[in-house]
C-alpha positions as CSV (number, residue, x, y, z in Angstrom):
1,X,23.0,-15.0,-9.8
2,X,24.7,-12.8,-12.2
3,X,23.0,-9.6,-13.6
4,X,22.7,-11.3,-16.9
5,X,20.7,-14.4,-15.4
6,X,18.5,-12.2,-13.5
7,X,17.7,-10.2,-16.7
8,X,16.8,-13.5,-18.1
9,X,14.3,-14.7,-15.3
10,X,13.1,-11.1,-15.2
11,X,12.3,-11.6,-19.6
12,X,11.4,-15.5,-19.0
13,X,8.5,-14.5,-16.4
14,X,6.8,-11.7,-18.5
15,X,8.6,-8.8,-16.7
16,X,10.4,-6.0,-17.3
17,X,13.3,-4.0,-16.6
18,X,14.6,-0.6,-18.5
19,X,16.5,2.4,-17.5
20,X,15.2,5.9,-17.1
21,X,18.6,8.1,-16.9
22,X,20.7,6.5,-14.2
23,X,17.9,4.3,-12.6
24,X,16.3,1.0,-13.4
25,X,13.0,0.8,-13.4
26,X,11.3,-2.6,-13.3
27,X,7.9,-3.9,-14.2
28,X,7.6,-7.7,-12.4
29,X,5.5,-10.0,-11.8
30,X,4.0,-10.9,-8.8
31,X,6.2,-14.2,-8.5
32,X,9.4,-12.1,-9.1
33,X,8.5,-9.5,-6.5
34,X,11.2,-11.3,-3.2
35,X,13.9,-10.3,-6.2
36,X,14.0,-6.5,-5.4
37,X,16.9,-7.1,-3.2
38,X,18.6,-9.1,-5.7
39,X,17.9,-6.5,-8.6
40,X,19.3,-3.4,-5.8
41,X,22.5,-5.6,-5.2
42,X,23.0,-6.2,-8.9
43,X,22.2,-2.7,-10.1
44,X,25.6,-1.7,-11.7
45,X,25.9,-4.3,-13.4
46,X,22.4,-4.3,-14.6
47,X,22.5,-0.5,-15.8
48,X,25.8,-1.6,-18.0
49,X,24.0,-4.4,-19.5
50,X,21.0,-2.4,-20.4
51,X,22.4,0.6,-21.5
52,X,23.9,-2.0,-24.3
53,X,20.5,-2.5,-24.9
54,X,18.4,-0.5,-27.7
55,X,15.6,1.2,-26.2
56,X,12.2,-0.3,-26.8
57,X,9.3,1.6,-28.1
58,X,6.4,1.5,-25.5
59,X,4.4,-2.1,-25.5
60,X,7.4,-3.6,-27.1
61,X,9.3,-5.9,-24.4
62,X,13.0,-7.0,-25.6
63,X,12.9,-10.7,-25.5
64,X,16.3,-11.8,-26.6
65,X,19.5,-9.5,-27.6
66,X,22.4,-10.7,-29.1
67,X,22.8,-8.7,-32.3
68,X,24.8,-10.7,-35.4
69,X,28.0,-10.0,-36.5
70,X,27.4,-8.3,-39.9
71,X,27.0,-8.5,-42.8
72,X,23.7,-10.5,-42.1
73,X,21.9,-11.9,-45.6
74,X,17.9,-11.1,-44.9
75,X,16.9,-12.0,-48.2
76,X,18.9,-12.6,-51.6
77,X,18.6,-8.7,-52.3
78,X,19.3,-7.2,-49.0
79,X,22.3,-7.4,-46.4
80,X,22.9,-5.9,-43.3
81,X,26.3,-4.0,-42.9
82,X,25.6,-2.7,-39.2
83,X,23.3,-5.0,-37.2
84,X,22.7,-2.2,-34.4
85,X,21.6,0.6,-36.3
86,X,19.6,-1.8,-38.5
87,X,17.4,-2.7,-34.9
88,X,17.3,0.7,-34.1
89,X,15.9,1.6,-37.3
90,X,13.3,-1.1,-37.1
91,X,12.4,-0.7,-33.6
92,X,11.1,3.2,-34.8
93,X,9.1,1.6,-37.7
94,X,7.5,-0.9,-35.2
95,X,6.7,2.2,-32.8
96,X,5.6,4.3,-35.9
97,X,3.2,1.7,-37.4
98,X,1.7,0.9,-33.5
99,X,0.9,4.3,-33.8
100,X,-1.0,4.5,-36.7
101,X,1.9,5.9,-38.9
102,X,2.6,3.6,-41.8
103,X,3.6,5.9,-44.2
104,X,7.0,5.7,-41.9
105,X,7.0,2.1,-41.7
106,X,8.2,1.8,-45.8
107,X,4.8,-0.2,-45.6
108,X,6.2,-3.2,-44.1
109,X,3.6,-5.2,-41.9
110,X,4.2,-5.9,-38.4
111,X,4.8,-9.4,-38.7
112,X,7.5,-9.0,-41.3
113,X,9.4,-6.2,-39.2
114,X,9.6,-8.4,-36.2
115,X,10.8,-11.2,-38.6
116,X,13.9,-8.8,-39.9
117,X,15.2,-8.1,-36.1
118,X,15.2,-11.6,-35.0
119,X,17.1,-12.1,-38.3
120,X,19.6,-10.4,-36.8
121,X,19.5,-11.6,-33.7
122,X,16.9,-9.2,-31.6
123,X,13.6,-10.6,-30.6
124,X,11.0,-8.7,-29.5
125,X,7.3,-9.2,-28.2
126,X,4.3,-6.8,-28.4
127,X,2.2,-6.0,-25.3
128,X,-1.2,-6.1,-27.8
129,X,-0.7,-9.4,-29.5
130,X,-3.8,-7.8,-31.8
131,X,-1.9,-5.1,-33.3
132,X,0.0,-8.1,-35.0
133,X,-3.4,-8.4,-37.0
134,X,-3.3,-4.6,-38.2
């Protein structure tokens, strides 16, 4: 199994893994728990792979990243020249409106910021499926 693939299973099932300095950390679930050996032997190759990654606010689990090559077209008015800073951008609106500050979030709803990353290739799932209602 290659550290990719196991980041994959790890996503698929619900879990999650993210790095705090030099060490992973892993949220899994019960199913997944026999792969702690698997995730040790892997964990170079893991840590490289992640620290590719953007970091996720909190209650935000990375589902899928494999940013476009820009420009991306979101809508007829607005293109995307740099597909990674554009996620990183949006990921600290989602955080900023799941915390109650909207005046940061250019007033975009939750629903429509998740829509612009996937548009560029980074989907992303919320822990509290009723803050998509906010």
């Amino acid at each position: 199994m290659t550290a990719t693939e196991i980041l994959d299973t790890v996503s698929a099932s619900g879990g999650m893994l993210w790095l705090e300095g030099d060490k992973v950390r892993a949220r899994l679930p019960e199913s997944l728990r026999p792969m702690v050996g698997v995730l040790r032997e892997h964990k170079f190759e893991i840590i490289e792979i992640l620290s590719l990654r953007p970091q996720m606010p909190v209650d935000v689990r990375l589902v899928r990243y494999e940013p476009m090559t820009a420009p991306v077209q979101l809508s007829r008015s607005e293109r995307v020249v740099d597909s990674e800073k554009f996620v990183r951008a949006t990921l600290a609106q989602i955080d900023a409106r799941l915390h109650g500050k909207n005046w940061l979030t250019g007033n975009w709803p939750l629903s429509e910021l998740l829509a612009r990353l996937e548009a560029v290739g980074c989907v992303v799932e919320l822990a509290d499926r009723k803050a998509m209602l906010q």
